[in-house]
C-alpha atoms as one frame of an Amber mdcrd trajectory, in Angstrom:
protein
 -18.456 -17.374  -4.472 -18.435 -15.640  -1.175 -21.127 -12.807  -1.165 -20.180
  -9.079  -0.442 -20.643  -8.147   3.210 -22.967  -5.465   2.184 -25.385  -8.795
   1.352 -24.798 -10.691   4.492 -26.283 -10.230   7.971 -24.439 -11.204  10.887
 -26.345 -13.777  12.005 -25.686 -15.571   8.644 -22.380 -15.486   9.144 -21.905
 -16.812  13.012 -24.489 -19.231  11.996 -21.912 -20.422   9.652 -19.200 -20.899
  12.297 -21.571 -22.002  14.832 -21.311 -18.702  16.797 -25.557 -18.071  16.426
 -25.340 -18.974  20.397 -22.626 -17.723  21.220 -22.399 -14.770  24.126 -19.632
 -12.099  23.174 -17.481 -10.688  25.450 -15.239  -8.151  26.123 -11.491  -8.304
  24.323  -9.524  -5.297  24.839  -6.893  -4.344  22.456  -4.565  -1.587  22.004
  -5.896  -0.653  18.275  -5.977   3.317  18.141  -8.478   3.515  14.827 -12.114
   3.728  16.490 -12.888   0.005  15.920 -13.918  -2.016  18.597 -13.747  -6.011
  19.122 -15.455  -8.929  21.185 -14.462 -12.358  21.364 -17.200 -15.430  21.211
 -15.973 -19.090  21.915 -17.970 -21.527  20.045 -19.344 -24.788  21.636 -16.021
 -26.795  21.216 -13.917 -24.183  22.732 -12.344 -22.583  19.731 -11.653 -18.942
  20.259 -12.792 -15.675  17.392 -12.441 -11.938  17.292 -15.387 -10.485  15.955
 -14.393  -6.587  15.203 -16.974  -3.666  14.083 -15.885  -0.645  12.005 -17.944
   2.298  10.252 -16.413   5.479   8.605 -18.707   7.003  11.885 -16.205   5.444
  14.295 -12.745   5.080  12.714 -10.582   8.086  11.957  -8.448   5.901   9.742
 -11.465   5.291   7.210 -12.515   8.275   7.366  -8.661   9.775   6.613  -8.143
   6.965   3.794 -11.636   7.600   1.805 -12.934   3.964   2.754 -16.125   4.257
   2.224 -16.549   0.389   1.208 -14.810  -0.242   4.446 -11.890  -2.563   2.380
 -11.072  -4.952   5.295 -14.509  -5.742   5.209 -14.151  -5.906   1.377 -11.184
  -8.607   1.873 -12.517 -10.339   4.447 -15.609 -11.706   2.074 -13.651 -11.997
  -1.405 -13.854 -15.778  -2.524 -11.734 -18.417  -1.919 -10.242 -18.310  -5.467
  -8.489 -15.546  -4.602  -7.277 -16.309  -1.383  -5.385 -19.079  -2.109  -2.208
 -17.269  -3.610  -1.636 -16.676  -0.297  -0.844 -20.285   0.653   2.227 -19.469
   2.982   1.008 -15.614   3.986  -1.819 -15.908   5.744  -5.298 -13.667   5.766
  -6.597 -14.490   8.765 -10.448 -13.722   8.289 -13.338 -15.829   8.525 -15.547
 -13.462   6.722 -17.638 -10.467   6.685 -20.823  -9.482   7.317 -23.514  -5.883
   7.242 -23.506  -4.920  10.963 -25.376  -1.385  11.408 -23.985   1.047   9.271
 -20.598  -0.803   9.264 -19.154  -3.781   8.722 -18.677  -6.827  11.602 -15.282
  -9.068  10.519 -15.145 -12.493  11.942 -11.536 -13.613  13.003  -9.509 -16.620
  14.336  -8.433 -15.408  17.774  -4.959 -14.733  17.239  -3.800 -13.225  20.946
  -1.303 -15.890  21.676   0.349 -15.829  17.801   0.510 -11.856  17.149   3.963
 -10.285  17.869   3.898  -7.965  21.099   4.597  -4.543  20.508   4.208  -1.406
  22.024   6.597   1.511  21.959  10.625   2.019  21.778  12.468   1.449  24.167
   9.578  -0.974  25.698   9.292  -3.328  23.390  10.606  -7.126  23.189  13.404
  -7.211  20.954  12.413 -10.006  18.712  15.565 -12.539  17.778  17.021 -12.987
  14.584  15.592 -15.844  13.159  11.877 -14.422  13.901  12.926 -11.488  12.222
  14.418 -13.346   9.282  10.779 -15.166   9.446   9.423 -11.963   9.250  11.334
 -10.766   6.483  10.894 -13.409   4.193   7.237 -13.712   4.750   6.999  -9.980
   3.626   9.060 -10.533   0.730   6.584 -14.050  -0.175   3.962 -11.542   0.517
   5.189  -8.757  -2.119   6.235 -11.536  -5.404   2.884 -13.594  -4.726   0.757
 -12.087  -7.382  -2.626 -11.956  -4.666  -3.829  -8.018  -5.656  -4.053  -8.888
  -9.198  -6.107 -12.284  -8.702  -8.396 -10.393  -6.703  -8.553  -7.580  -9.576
  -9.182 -10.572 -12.184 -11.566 -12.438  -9.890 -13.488  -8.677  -9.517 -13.362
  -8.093 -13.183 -15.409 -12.133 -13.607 -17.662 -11.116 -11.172 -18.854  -7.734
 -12.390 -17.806  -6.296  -9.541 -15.755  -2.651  -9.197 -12.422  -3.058  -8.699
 -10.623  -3.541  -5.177 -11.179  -0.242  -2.868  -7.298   0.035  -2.510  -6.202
   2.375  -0.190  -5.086   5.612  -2.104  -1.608   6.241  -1.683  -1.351  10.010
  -0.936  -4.182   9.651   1.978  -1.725   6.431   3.023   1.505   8.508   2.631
   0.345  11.866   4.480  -2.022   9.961   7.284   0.092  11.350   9.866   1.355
  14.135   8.362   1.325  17.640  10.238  -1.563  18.979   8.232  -3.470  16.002
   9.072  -2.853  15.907  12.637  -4.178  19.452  13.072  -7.353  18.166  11.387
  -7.463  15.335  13.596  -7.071  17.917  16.530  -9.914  20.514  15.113 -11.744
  17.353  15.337 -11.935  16.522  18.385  -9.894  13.135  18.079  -7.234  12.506
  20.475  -4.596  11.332  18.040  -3.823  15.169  16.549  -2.580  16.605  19.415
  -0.264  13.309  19.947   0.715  13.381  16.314   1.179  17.577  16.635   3.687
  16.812  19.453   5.585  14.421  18.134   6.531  17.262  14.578   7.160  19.803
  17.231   9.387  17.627  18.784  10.733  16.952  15.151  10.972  20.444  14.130
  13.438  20.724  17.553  15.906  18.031  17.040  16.132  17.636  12.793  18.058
  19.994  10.480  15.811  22.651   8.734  16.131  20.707   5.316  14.783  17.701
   6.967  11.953  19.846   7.870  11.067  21.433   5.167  11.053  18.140   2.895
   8.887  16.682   5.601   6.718  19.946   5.815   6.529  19.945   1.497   5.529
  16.704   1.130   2.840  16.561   3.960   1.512  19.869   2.043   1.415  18.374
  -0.997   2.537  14.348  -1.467   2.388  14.706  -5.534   5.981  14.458  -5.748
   6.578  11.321  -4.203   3.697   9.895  -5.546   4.925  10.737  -8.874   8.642
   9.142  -8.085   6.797   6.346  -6.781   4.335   6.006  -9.870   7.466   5.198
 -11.762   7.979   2.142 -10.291   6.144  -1.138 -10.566   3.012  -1.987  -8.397
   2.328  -4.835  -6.405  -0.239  -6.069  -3.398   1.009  -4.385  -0.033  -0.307
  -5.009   3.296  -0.153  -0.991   4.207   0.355  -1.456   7.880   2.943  -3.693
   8.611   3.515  -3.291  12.522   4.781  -6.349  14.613   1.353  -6.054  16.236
  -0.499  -7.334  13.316   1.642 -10.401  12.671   1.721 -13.692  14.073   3.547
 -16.471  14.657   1.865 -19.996  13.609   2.752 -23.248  13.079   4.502 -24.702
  10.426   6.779 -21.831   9.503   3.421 -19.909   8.723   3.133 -16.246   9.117
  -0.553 -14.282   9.519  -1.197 -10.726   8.541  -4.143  -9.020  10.678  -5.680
  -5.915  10.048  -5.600  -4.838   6.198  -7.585  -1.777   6.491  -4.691  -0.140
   4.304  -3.963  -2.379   2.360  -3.103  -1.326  -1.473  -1.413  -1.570  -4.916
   2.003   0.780  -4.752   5.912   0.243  -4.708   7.179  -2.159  -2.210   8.933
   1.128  -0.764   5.807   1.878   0.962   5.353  -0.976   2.997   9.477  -1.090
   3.640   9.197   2.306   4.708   6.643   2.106   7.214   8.020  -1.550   8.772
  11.189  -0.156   9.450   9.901   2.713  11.525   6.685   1.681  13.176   9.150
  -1.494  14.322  12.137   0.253  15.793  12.056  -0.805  19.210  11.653  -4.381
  17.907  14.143  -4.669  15.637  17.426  -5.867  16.588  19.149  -4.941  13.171
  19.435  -1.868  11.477  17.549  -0.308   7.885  19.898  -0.746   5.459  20.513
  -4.770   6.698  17.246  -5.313   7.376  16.401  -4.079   3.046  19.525  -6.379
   2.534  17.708  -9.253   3.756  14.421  -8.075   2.224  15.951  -7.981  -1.008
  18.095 -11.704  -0.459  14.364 -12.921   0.243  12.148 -11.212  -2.609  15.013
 -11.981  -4.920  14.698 -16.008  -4.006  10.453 -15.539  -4.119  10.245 -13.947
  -7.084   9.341 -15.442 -10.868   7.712 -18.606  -8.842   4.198 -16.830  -8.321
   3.558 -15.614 -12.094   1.062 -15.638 -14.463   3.246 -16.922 -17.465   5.126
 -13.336 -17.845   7.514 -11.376 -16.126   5.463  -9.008 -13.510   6.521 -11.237
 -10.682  10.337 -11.544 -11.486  12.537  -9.576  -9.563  12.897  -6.527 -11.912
   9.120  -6.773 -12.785   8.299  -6.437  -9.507  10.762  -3.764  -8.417  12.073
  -2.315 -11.060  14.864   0.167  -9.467  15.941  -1.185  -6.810  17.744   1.831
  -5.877  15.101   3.887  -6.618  13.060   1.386  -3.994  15.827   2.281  -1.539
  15.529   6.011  -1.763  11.908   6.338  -1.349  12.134   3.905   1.384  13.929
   6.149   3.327  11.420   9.233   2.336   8.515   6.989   3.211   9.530   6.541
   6.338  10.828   9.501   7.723   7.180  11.315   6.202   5.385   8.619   8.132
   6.766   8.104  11.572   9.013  11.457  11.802   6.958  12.446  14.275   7.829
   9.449  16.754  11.668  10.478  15.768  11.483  13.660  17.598   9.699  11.842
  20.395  11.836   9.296  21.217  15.037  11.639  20.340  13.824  13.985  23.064
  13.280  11.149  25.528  16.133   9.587  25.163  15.301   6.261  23.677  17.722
   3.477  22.879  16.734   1.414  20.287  16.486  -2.104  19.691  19.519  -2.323
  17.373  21.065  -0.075  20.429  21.104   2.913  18.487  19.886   6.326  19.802
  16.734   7.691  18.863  18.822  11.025  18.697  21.550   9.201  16.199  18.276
   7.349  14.458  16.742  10.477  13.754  19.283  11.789  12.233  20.422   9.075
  10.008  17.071   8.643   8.646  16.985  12.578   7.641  20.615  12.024   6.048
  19.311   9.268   4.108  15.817  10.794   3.275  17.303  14.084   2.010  20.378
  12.309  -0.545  17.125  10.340  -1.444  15.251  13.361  -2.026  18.262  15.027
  -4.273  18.471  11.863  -6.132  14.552  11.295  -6.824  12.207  14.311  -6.395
């Protein structure tokens, strides 16, 4: 069994890849949390990412309550555990005590990972990577991974997984947290503050107000979520932290939010953190989701029905509507931004008519479910 990272030094665990002599070097990223990254090239010329994070120096641990610093967490669990994920990638080499955080030791995955940057800016990826996508999500959702690593925990002795809780996850960039992020000194609040101001201009007052409510207080949707069945989600599903490799395979980087909650989380926050990717539309895109989850699903069990397709979504319109809450609570903000400048999306839709179809949808949803 693979030791906790709190147990490991560093130098244990380059000596292990034969990285002891290696010199690291710069490798900039665009990654907004407060972690930083070098690479190393061992002496055969294979490429890693070795990234450092401490609740000191990322806002995103400190917003989520991760004080066991989860991706580090992941990163060391044992192989056992792992290997559900035969087809869906976790690309870590391990984990090791670095400081008062963690130091995660990666493949170097520059040349695999989707490129993605902002609407109206971003490649427009085709439709079979999309469908790629897609199905790897859906593999990602029926494969039974979160409760392996719950039983392997539970052999061990060990606590349980730190999941990310899903009311920090739901309201991370919600207005009241962006003004703490501002009294704070971090530069994200007043970009998150901007982007609900712009929101607050261009979306009906409903739309407002049930995106004002819930950031106040999230217990609402948690609780129509909490009806719903559980599974293992990534928790930040951006373009950025997938890649492309061989064989048909997909890899999922950075799990710092990962967690056990309705797939409606993770839909909800792919379809708008994507939208100057995507060339298709929500509602197709879920189509496809659920065409792919429906063919997964019942072929990752343990011997009962958690992983068929009612087990693992129970109502699927339900899933829909808080889809379409989820999203508009999580990236409303980047609505109003890219309504007020004009954006054309990728599935050459306007930001302005985006913004308001998702409050259309999110407020019949709301009706329906809160």
């Amino acid at each position: 069994m693979t030791a906790g990272w709190r147990e490991r030094t560093l130098l244990d665990l380059l000596t292990e890849h034969g990285l002891e002599l290696s010199p690291e070097h710069a490798f900039p990223t665009d990654g907004w949390s407060g972690a930083t990254f070098t690479g190393l090239i061992d002496p055969v010329g294979r490429h890693y990412v070795l990234k450092r994070t401490s609740l000191a120096t990322d806002w995103i641990a400190r917003a989520t309550r991760d004080e066991d610093l989860r991706e580090g967490w992941l990163a060391a669990r044992p192989t056992e555990a792992m290997a559900w994920l035969p087809r869906t990638s976790i690309a870590y080499l391990g984990a090791a005590a670095d400081g008062d955080g963690v130091a995660i030791l990666m493949p170097d995955l520059s040349t695999e990972l989707i490129a993605w940057e902002r609407p109206g800016h971003d490649p427009v990826i085709d439709d079979p990577t999309l469908r790629r996508v897609i199905e790897s999500v859906a593999r990602l959702h029926a494969m039974p991974w979160s409760r392996v690593l719950e039983s392997a925990s539970e052999r061990e002795g060990q606590l349980p997984p730190p999941w990310c809780p899903l009311a920090e996850r739901l309201t991370l960039l919600s207005r009241p947290s962006a003004a703490g992020y501002a009294a704070d000194g971090n530069a994200v609040g007043p970009r998150f503050l901007a982007g609900w101001d712009a929101f607050d201009r261009r979306a009906p007052e409903a739309a407002r107000k049930l995106v004002d409510d819930l950031g106040a207080n999230p217990q609402p949707l948690v609780d129509a979520l909490g009806g719903l069945p559980s599974v293992g989600l990534h928790g930040d599903l951006k373009l950025a932290n997938v890649a492309l490799l061989p064989e048909d395979r997909v890899g999922f980087i950075d799990w710092q939010m990962t967690l056990r909650a309705p797939i409606a989380v993770d839909l909800g926050w792919f379809l708008v953190s994507n939208s100057g990717s995507l060339p298709a539309k929500p509602e197709s895109i879920v189509a496809e989701y659920r065409q792919a989850l429906e063919w997964d699903s019942g072929r990752w069990g343990f011997g009962d029905d958690a992983n068929d397709f009612a087990g693992l979504t129970g109502d699927w319109d339900a899933q829909a509507d808080l889809t379409w809450i989820v999203g508009l609570l999580l990236r409303g903000w980047r609505k109003g931004l890219d309504a007020e400048a004009g954006v054309i999306l990728a599935s050459r839709t306007s930001a302005a008519d985006d913004l308001a179809w998702w409050c259309r949808r999110a407020l019949e949803a709301a009706q329906r479910r809160l």
